[in-house]
Structure formats: C-alpha cells, structure tokens
C-alpha positions in Angstrom: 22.9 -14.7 -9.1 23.5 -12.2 -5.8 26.7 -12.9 -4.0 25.8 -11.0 -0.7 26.2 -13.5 2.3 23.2 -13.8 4.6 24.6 -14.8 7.7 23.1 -14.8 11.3 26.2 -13.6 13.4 26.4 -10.3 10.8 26.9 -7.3 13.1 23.5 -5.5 13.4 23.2 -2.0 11.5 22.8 0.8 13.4 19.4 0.9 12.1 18.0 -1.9 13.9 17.9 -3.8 11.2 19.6 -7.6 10.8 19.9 -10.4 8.6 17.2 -11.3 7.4 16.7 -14.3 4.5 14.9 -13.1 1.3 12.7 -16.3 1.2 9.4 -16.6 3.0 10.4 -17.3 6.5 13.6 -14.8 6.4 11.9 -11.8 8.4 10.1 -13.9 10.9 12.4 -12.6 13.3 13.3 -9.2 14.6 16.0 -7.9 17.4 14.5 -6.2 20.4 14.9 -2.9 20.5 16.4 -0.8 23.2 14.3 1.3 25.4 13.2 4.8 23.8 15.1 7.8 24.9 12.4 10.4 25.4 13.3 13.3 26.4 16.1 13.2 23.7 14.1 12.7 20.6 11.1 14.6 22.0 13.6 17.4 21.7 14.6 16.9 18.1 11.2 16.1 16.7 9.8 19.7 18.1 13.3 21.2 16.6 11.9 20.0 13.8 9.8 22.4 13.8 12.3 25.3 14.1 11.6 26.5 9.9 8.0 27.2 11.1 8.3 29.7 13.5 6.7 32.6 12.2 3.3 30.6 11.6 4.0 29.0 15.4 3.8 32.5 16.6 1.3 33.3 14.9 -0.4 30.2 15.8 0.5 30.6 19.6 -0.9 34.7 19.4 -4.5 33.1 18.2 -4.2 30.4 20.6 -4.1 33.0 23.1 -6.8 35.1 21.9 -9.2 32.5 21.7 -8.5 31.6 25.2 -8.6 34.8 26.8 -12.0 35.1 25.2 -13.0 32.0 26.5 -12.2 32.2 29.7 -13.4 35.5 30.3 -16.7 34.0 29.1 -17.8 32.3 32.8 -16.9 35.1 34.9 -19.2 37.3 32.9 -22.1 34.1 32.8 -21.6 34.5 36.5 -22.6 37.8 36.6 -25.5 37.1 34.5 -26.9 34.1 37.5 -25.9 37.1 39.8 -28.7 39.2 37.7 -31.5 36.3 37.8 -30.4 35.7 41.3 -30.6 39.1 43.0 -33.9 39.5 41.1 -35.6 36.5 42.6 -34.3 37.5 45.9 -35.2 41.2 45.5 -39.0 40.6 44.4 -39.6 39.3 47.8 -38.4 41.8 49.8 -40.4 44.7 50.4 -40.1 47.9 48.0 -39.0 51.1 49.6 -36.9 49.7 51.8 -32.8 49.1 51.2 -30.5 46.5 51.5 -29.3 47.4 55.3 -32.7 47.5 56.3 -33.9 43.8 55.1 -30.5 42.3 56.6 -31.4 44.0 59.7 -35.0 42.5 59.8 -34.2 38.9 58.7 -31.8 39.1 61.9 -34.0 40.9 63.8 -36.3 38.0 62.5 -33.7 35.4 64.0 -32.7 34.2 60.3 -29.1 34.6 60.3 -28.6 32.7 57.6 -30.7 34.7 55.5 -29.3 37.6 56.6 -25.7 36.5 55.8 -26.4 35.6 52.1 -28.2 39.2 51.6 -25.6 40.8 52.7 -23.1 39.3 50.1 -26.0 40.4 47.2 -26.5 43.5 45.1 -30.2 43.4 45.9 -32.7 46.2 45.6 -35.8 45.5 47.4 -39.0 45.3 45.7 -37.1 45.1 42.5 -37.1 42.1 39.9 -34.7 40.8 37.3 -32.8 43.6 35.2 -34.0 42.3 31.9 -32.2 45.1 30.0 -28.5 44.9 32.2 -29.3 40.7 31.7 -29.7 40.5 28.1 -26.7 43.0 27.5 -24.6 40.4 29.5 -25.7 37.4 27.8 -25.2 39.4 24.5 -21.8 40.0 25.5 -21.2 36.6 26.5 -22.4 34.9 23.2 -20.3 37.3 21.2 -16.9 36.4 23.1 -17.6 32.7 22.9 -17.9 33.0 19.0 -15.1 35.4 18.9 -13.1 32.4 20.6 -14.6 29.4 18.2 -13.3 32.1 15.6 -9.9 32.5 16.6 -9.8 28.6 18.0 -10.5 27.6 13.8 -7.7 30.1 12.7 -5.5 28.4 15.0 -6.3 25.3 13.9 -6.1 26.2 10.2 -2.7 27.7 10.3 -1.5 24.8 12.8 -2.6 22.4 10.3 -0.5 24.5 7.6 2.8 23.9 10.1 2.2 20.0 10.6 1.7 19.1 7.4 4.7 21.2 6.1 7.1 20.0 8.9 5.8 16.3 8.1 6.3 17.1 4.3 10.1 17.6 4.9 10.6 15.1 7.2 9.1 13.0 4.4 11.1 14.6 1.8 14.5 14.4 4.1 14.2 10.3 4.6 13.8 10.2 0.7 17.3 12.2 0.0 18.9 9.9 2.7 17.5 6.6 1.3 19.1 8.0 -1.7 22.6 8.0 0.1 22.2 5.1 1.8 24.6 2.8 0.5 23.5 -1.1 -0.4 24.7 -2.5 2.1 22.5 -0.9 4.3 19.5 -2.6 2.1 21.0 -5.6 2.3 20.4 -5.9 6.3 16.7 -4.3 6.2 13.3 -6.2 5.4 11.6 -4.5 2.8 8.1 -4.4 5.5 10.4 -3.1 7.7 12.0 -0.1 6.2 8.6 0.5 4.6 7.2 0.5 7.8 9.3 3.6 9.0 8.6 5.3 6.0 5.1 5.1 5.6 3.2 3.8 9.1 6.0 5.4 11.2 5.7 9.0 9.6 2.2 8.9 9.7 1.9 8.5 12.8 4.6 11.1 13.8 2.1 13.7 11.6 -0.8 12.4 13.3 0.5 13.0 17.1 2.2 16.3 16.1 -1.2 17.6 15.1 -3.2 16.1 17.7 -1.1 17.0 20.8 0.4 20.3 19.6 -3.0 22.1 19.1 -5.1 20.3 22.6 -1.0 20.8 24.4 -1.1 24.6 23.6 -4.5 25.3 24.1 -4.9 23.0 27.7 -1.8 24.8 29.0 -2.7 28.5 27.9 -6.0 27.6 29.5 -4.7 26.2 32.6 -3.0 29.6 33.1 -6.1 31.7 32.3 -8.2 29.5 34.8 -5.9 29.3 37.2 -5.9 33.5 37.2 -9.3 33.5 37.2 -10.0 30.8 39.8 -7.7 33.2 42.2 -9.5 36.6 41.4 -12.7 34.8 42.4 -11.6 32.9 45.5 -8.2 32.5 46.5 -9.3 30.3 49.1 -11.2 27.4 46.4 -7.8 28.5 43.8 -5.9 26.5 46.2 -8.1 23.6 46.7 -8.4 23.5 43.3 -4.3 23.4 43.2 -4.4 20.3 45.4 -5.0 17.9 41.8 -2.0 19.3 40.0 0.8 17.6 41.7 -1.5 14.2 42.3 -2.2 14.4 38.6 1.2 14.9 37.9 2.4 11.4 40.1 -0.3 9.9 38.6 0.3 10.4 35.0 4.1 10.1 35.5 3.6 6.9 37.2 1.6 5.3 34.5 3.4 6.8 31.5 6.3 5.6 32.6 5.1 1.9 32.1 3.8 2.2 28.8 6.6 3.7 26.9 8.1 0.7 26.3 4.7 -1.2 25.5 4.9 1.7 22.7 8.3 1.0 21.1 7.3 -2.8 21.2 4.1 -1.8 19.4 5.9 -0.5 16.5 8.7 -2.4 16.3 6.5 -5.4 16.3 4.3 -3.5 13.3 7.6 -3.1 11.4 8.2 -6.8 11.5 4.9 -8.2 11.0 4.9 -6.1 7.7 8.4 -7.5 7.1 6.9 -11.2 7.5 3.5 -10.2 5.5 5.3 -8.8 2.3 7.6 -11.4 2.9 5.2 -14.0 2.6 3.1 -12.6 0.2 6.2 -12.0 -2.7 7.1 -15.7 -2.4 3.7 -16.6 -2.2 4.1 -19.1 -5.3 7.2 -20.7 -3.8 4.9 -21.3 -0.3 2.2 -22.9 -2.4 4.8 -25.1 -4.2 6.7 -26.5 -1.6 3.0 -27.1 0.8 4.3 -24.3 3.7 1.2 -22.6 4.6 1.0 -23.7 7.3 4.7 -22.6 8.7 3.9 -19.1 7.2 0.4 -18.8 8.8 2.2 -19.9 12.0 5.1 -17.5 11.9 2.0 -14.8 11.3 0.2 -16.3 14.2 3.2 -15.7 16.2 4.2 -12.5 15.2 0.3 -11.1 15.3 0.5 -12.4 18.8 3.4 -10.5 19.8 1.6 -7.3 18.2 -1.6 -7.9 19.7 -0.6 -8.3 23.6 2.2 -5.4 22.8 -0.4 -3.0 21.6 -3.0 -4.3 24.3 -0.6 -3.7 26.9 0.6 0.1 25.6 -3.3 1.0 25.3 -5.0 -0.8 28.1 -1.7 1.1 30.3 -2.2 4.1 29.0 -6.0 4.0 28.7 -6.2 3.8 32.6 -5.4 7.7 32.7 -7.8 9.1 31.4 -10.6 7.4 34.0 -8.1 8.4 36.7 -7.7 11.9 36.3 -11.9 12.2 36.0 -11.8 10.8 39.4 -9.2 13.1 41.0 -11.4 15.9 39.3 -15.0 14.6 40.4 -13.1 14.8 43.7 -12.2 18.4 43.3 -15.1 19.6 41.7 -16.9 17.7 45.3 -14.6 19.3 47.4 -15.2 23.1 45.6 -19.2 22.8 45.6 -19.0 22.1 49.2 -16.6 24.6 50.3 -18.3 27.2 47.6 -21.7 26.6 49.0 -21.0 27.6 52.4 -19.0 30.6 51.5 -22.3 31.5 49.8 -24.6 31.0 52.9 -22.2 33.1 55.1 -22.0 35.9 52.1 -18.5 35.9 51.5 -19.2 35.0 47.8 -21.8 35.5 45.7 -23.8 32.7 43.6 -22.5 33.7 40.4 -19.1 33.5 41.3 -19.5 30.4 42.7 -21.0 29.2 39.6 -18.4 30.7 37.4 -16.0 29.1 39.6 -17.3 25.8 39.6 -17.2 26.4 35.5 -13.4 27.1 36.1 -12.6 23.8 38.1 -14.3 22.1 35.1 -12.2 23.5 32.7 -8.9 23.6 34.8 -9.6 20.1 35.1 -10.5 19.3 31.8 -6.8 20.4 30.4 -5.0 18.4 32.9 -7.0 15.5 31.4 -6.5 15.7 28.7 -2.2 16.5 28.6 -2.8 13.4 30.6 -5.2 11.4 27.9 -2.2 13.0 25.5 0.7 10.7 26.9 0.0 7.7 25.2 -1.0 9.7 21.9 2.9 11.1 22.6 4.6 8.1 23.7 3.2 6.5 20.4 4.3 9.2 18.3 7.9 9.6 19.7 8.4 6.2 19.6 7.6 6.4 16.0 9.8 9.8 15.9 12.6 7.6 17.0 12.3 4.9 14.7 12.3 7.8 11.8 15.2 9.0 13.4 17.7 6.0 13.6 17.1 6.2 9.2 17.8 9.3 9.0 21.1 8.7 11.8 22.1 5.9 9.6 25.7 6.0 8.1 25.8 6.8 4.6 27.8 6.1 1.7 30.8 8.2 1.4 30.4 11.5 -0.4 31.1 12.6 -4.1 34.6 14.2 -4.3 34.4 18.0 -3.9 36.2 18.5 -7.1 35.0 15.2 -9.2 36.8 14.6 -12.2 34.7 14.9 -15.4 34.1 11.4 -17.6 35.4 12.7 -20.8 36.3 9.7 -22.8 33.6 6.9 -23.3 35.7 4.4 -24.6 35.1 2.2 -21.8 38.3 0.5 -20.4 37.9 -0.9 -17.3 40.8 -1.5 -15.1 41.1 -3.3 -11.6 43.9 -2.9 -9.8 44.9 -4.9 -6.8 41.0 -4.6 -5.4 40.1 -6.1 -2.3 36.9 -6.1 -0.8 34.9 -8.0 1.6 31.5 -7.8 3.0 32.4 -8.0 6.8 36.0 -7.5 8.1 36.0 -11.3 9.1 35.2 -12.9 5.7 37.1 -11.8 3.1 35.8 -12.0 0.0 37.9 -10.9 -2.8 41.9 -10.2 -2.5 44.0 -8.6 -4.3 42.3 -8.5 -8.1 43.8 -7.3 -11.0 42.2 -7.6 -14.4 41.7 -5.1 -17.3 38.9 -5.5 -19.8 39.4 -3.4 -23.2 37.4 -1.0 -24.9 34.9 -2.8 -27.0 35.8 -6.7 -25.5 33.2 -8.7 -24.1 34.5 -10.3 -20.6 32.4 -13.4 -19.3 32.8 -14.1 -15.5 31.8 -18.1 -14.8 32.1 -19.7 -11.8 29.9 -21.2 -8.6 27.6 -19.2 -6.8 29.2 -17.1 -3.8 32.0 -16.6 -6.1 32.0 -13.1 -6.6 30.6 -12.5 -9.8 28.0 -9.9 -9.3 30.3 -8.5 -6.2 32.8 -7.7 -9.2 30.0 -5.6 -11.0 28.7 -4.1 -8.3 32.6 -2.7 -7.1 32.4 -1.1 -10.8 29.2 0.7 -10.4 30.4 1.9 -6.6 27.5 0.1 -5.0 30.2 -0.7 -2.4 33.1 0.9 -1.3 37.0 -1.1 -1.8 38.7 -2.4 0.9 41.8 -1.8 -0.9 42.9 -1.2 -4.3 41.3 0.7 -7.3 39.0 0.5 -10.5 39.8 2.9 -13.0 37.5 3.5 -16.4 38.8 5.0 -19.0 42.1 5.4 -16.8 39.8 7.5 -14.2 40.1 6.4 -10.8 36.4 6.0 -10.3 36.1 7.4 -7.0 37.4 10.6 -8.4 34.1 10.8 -10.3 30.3 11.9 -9.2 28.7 8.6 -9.2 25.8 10.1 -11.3 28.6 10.5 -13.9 30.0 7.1 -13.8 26.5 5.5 -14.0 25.4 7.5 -16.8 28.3 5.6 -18.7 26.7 1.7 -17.7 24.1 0.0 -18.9 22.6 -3.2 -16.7 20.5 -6.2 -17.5 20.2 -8.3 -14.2 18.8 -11.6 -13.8 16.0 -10.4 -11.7 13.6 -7.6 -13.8 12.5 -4.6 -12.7 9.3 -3.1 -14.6 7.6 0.2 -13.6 3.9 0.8 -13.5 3.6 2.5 -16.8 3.3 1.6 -20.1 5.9 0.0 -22.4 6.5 3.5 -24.4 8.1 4.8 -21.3 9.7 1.5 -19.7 11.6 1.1 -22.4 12.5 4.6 -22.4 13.1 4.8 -18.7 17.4 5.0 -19.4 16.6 7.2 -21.9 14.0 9.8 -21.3 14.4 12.3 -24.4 14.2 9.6 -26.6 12.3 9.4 -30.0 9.5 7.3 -30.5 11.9 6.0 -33.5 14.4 5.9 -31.3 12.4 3.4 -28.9 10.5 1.1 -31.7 14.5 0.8 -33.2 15.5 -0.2 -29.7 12.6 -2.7 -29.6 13.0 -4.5 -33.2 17.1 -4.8 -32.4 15.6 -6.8 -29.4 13.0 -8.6 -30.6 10.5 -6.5 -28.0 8.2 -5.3 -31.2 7.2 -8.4 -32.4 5.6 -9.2 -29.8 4.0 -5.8 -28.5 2.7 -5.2 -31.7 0.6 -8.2 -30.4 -0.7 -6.7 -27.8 -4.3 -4.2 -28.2 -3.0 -1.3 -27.0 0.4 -1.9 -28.6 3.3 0.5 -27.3 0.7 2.2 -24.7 -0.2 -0.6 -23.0 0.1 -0.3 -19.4 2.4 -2.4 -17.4 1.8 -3.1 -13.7 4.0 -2.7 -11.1 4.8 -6.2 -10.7 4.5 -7.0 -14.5 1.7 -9.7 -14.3 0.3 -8.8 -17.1 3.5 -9.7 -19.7 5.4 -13.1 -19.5 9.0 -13.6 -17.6 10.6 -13.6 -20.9 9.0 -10.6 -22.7 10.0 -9.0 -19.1 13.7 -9.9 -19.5 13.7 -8.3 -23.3 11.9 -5.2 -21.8 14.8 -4.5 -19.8 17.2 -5.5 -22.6 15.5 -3.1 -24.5 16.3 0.0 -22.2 19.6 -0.6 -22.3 20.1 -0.9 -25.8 18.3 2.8 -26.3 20.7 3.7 -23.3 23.2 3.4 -25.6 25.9 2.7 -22.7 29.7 2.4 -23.1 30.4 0.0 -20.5 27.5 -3.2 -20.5 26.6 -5.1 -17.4 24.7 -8.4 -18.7 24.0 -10.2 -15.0 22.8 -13.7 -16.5 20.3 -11.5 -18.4 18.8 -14.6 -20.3 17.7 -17.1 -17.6 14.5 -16.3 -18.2 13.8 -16.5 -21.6 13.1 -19.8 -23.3 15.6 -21.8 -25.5 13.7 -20.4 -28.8 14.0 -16.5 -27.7 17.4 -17.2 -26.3 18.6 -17.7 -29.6 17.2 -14.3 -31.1 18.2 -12.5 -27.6 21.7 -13.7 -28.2 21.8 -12.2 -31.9 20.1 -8.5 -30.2 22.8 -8.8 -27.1 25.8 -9.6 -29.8 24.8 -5.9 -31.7 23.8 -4.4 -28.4 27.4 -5.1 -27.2 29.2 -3.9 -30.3 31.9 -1.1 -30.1 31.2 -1.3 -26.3 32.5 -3.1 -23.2 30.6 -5.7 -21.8 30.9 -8.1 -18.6 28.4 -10.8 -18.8 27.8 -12.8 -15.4 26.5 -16.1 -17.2 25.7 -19.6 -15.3 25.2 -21.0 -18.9 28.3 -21.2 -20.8 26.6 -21.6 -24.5 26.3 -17.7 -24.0 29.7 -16.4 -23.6 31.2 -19.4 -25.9 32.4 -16.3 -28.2 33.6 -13.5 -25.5 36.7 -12.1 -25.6 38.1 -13.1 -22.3 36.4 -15.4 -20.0 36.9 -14.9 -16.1 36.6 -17.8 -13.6 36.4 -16.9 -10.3 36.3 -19.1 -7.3 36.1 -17.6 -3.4 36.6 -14.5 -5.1 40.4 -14.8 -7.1 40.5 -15.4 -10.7 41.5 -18.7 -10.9 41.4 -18.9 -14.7 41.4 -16.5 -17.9 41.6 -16.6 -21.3 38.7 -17.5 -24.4 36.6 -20.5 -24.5 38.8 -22.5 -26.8 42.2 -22.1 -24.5 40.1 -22.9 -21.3 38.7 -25.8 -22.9 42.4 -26.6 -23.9 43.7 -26.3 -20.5 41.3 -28.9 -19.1 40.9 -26.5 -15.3 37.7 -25.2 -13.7 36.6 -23.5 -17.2 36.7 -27.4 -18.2 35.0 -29.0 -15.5 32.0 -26.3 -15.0 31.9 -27.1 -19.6 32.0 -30.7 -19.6 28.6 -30.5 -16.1 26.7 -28.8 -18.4 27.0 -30.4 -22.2 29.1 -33.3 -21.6 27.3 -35.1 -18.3 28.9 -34.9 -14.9 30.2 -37.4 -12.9 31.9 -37.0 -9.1 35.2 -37.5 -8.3 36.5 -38.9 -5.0 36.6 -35.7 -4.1 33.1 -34.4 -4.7 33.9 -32.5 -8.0 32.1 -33.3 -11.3 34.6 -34.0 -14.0 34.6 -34.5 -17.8 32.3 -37.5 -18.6 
C-alpha cells in the first residue's frame, strides 16, 4: 500500500497541477489558471525556433520570391486590359488621324468627357487590339504566376521541414524532463492532465506554428509588395487604401484581447476533462460495483459543460473577426472603385491601372484578414505553448553528483542513519530513523497504512530526496552515486503490476535485456511463471496487452516476480508482492520469493504476516518511527504492536476501550 497523503490544502505545484484522489471522482476538479502571458511566451515559443535558422532563411528568401512574382503579376494584367482597352477605343476612331487630333474633335464635338479619358490612353486611331504585344503579356503573366505557385510549394516544403523538426524537439525535450521530474511532482498531476500537455497540447502548438508561420510570412511580405505597388500606381487610392490598417488594427486588438482568456480556459478545461475521463474509465469496475454512474456521468456533464461554453465563447469571440475585417475591406474596395472610376473619366489613370489596382486592394486586404482570422489560431496555440512550458519550467529532482562515486561492492547493506523526511514541511512524516539491514537478511516492515512503509523504500531508491539524515548501501552515501547506478543494484515487486504491451519473452526480460532464452524459462520455472505459459497457444510469444486483460491478476503478480528474479538484484524490494495471488499460488510464490531472496537483501512491505513469519528482522512502524524490531518469535514474546496486528489476523480481534483490537 502507497503512503503518499492526498490532502486538499497541499500547496499547488508550480505546474498547475493539485491534489487530486486516484479514485473515480479524484480529478473532477481543477484550479483556475492565471491569465496567459503573451507576449512572454510568444517570444520563447518563436526562440524555439532559433536551431532552424538556416532553413528559415531560406524559407523567408522563397517566400519573397514567390511574392515578388506575384505581385508583379496584376500590374502586368493591367497592362494587358490596357491592350484590349485601347484597341476597342482605337477601332472607332478614324485611321489616319492621331491621338491629339481625336481629343481635339470629341471637344470640338462638346464631349469632354470623352475627350478626357482619350487623353489618358495609348490609342492609335483606326487601329485594333495588338494581338501579338497582348498574347506576349498574357504569356508573361501566366509564366510569373507559376513561377510564384513554384517557389510558394518550396516554401511550404522546407517550412514544413522546420515545424516538424522544432515540434520534434520540443517533443523530445518534455520527454528528458519528465525523466527528471521527481515523484513528487507525479504525485500532484492527473494522469489526463499531464497527458493532455504532452499529447493535445503539443499538437496543437505544431499545428499553429505551421498554420500561422507560412500565411504570417507570406500576408506580411505581401502587404509590403502591395502596398509599393498600390503607391506606384496611385498615390492618391495608396492612401485610401491605408485608411483600413489602423481600423483593422483596433479592431482585431479589441476582440483578441477578449478571447485569450476563453483560450487558456479552453485547454485547461480539455486537460481536466481528460483527467476526469481516464479517471473514470481506469476505475470503471469500482463505479459499476458501488452503483456510481450516475455521479461520474454527472461530474462529466459538468466538466463537458464548462468545456463547451469555454470553447463556444473563445471561437464564437474570435470568429467575429474574420466577418469584420471583410466589411472594413468591402468598404475600401467601395471607396477605391469610386474614387478610381472618376480618375479614369478625367484621364489621370488609365483602366488597366485601375484594374490592377483594384486587384491590389483585394489582396492588401486579403493579408490583413487573414493575420486577423490568425489571432485565434495563435491565441490557441500559445495558450497551449504556455501550458507546455510550465512542464518544462517545472522544478526537478536534484542532479547526479558531478563526480558520483562508483557502486563497487554488491553486497547489499543498507544503512539508515538518523533519516527524516516528510512530504510537506507541515506534516512530518518520518523522524530521525536509524536502522541497518545486513547483507543477505530479509527485513519485513508491518504496520497500518500511512505508516511509512513504502515511504521507507522509496527514500532507498531516491524517489524522494531526505529532509535530514542519510542512507548508505554498501557503506556509500547514496546520494554520492548516479541514481542509474544505485537502481541497477534493486530489484522491485510492488503490490500494483505493471505489464508492457509485448509478449511474455520480453516482459519478463524487461530488467534484464541481454538475457538468454535459458536464462528467462530458468527465471520462470523458479517462479512458477512456466507452468502456466506453457498453457498458453502461443506459449512464451504470446503477446501481452498493455493493460494485461488477457492474463489473470495472479499470473500478473508472478510475471513481475519473474523479472526480478532474472534481474538478479542485490538489494530486493518485495512491496506486498503477493496480495494478489490466491491462497494455493501463495504457497509456491512463497517457496520462488524464499530462493529469489537468497544471498541478497530483501525488505518486504507485507500487510499479511504469514509471509514474513521467517524474516530476519521485522520492522513495525507507526506514524513513521520504528516502534518495534526484532523476529517474529521475540515480537510475539513481547506482546506490543507486532502482537496486536498477529493476534487481528489469526487469533480474532476484539476492541479495547480504547478502540484497539487485542489478543482474543
């Protein structure tokens, strides 16, 4: 049985994390989280990026190829109408005459109007289209525009290449720092949660970095090329047109701001409902048992609620600027036409740059739509950026000495010294231990639950750090060594199995990977694995799932016992490594664990004390002290705890005035 207190005033990691229950209902609830910093992390996830930067400048040279050729592409259109138009215009006039001439008449004529737009027009009377000069430009049109779609796929090729690698290491970067994460921090997180930032988070990090980095570089390198255009062709409409920047600006600014935090409640609230679903879903026998459905499917209600109007709210906020920023441009492409046209009837511009510019309003506008459609794509992904972040911000376990000590001897004396340790500062847990358990003995630790017993195993392995104190093996300090090295001396059965996806061949081998297939079936006869897999149709290759369903509790339990036997280990951790095996098994399980621990030292957490009845020293611990020690015959002799926690199991209890169960 665990020993890590669950308690609701615990101190909340710097995760955002808390603590949560294990059972069904434990991760119903999740603290609110703070308001996302921006600016901040929108800085660190594009420094992120920093290892790419050849490709990105390669990326960004394409990028501004393909838009050059672009926009160069309705100027020379423009030209082309210019072409159809003076032809059209031309035929009608009469041949022989020039251009000065026919403006002359229409005025002459009283059409001023007329007059004015000839004037502004490379016409040559009696003259039609320039079918040659038109089909040139047209050639040369349709040959930039599919140089452009060229360079625009190379861009997006090679800007693929820099998401996916950037994403790859920030994938490969939250694995290293799980890995130094210490266990305490997993004892504050819902699995769903964590899970959550690892998998749903990062995703969509990936998925905003390659949406809005590619449309972001091409909408602003196109804004530029537009905007230089639009002022070669008409200064005058250039500035019209520069009216929608600042309004779009307010605008998007404005509505942006209101949906970050919609964002940051969207995934936070996806990070719990996972926590609540897998939750749910791993006690799903206990729910059916005790008739809770109905609380669970509540508590999803709920929590699918609070997803639902948070994720409303973020999209329907953020989905208003899109439709916004077409209406500011339908009112500037309004306000150009009209402007354009008359500039065209008084011959200040010709059609075909009023056409190309027109193009140009389209496509300046189109850009600022869509950085603006790109905010809540951004938002969305920073917020998830963020989340990614506080994991990898998370304090970790303190390092592995610089200059560790190597583990030599493999005798495997453990020594406490005066340990202390406690889970938070305000409930100690365990004072001042000493104890020393010799090479080769077999130490039992007995007591309640919450007493320490696995807290004391876990100190040993360096899963948590001492408050005070040391634990020496083989007269090592053991935070002098890697702790690689000093886990590569212990082998561990816990109460709770752990099976692979895989078949049995390699679970069993999983402690031991270099190990002989005689090796392995050795390690499964001593513990009475074989018998039973021989069994089986596919025998030593049948394939475990990840959850085990498809081999009993108790075959489980000897799987494990198994890999530690072919770990060969010189210090044994045995944490209640039989409660799941029946009364018949036990019995052979006891005979495999008796050879297992030979010539090697072995601390067995046991809530049934027919197991241990033959250990060398037997530990009883209450609110973590050793209140007793000694074998089972001298405790038994000395009628204390040892005696009371014997006589509730085999020789019936019965409570004292003071609530304790005493010999019967």
């Amino acid at each position: 049985m665990s020993e890590r207190p669950v308690t609701t005033t615990r101190p909340r990691p710097p995760m955002g994390g808390g603590p949560f229950g294990r059972g069904p209902f434990g991760g119903a609830g999740m603290p609110a989280e703070k308001s996302m910093n921006f600016g901040p992390s929108m800085r660190r996830l594009i420094r992120r990026l920093t290892p790419e930067r050849p490709r990105l400048l390669a990326v960004i040279g394409l990028a501004v190829i393909s838009v050059v050729f672009g926009v160069v592409g309705p100027k020379i259109l423009g030209h082309a109408t210019d072409l159809i138009f003076n032809g059209v215009v031309g035929r009608r006039l009469p041949a022989g005459t020039t251009k000065e001439q026919a403006v002359q008449a229409a005025r002459a004529s009283g059409n001023d109007n007329f007059a004015n737009l000839l004037s502004g027009m490379d016409v040559v009377p009696g003259h039609g289209i320039d079918f040659p000069a038109l089909g040139t430009v047209l050639v040369w049109a349709l040959a930039l525009y599919v140089a452009a779609s060229v360079f625009s796929w190379l861009q997006g090729y090679l800007l693929n290449d820099v998401v996916q690698r950037t994403v790859f290491q920030l994938r490969s970067d939250v694995e290293d720092k799980l890995n130094r994460l210490p266990l305490r921090f997993f004892d504050g997180q819902p699995r769903g949660e964590l899970l959550s930032r690892v998998t749903n988070d990062i995703d969509n990090v990936s998925q905003t970095l390659q949406q809005t980095m590619s449309q972001l570089l091409t909408s602003l390198l196109t804004l530029i090329g537009v905007l230089a255009m639009m002022f070669v062709i008409s200064p005058l409409l250039a500035l019209i047109a520069l009216v929608t920047i600042p309004l779009s600006t307010v605008v998007t600014g404005l509505i942006a701001k209101r949906s970050q935090k919609q964002f940051v409640a969207q995934w936070a609230n996806t990070g719990a409902l996972n926590a609540q679903i897998e939750e749910a879903f791993t006690g799903h026998e206990l729910v059916k048992v005790f008739g809770r459905q109905p609380e669970v499917e509540e508590a999803f209600r709920a929590k699918n609620e609070e997803l639902f109007r948070a994720s409303f709210g973020a999209q329907f906020i953020s989905g208003i600027i899109m439709p916004t920023m077409m209406f500011i441009g339908n009112l500037n492409y309004v306000a150009i036409a009209v402007v354009g046209g008359v500039r065209v009837a008084t011959g200040a511009m010709s059609l075909g740059d009023v056409q190309a510019f027109i193009q140009y309003s389209r496509q300046f506008t189109q850009p600022l739509t869509q950085v603006a459609s790109m905010a809540n794509l951004l938002q969305s992904g920073v917020a998830s950026a963020e989340r990614v972040f506080e994991l990898l911000d998370a304090e970790e376990q303190a390092p592995d000495p610089a200059d560790p000590v190597p583990a030599t001897s493999r005798q495997g004396r453990v020594e406490f010294e005066n340990v202390s340790f406690s889970y938070t500062p305000e409930q100690p847990l365990i004072e001042n231990l000493s104890l020393v358990a010799e090479p080769g003995h077999t130490v039992a630790i007995v007591g309640p639950t919450g007493a320490g017993k696995t807290t004391l195993v876990n100190l040993v392995m360096r899963f948590y750090e001492l408050d005070a104190g040391r634990i020496t093996l083989d007269g090592v300090d053991i935070t002098a060594m890697r702790r690689d090295d000093l886990r590569s001396h212990i082998g561990m059965v816990l109460q709770d199995t752990w099976l692979f996806g895989g078949t049995i061949r390699e679970n069993i081998a999983y402690g031991n990977p270099g190990a002989t297939e005689e090796q392995i079936q050795a390690a499964a006869r001593a513990t009475y694995v074989d018998r039973f897999v021989r069994s089986l149709p596919d025998g030593y290759d049948t394939v475990i799932d990840e959850e085990g369903g498809n081999v009993s509790a108790g075959e489980k339990q000897l799987l494990t016992i198994a890999r530690a036997f072919l770990a060969d280990p010189s210090l044994l951790i045995l944490d209640e490594a039989t409660s799941a095996v029946d009364t018949r098994t036990e019995v052979l399980v006891q005979h495999a664990m008796a050879a297992l621990r030979s010539d090697r030292t072995s601390f067995v957490i046991a809530h049934r004390l027919s197991t241990i009845r033959d250990a060398d020293l037997i530990l009883v611990m209450e609110a973590g002290s050793i209140v007793e020690q000694g074998t089972h015959t001298e405790l038994l002799a000395a009628e204390g705890a040892y005696h009371r926690l014997y006589s509730a199991q085999f020789t019936g209890a019965l409570v004292g005035g003071e609530g304790e169960p005493v010999g019967g």
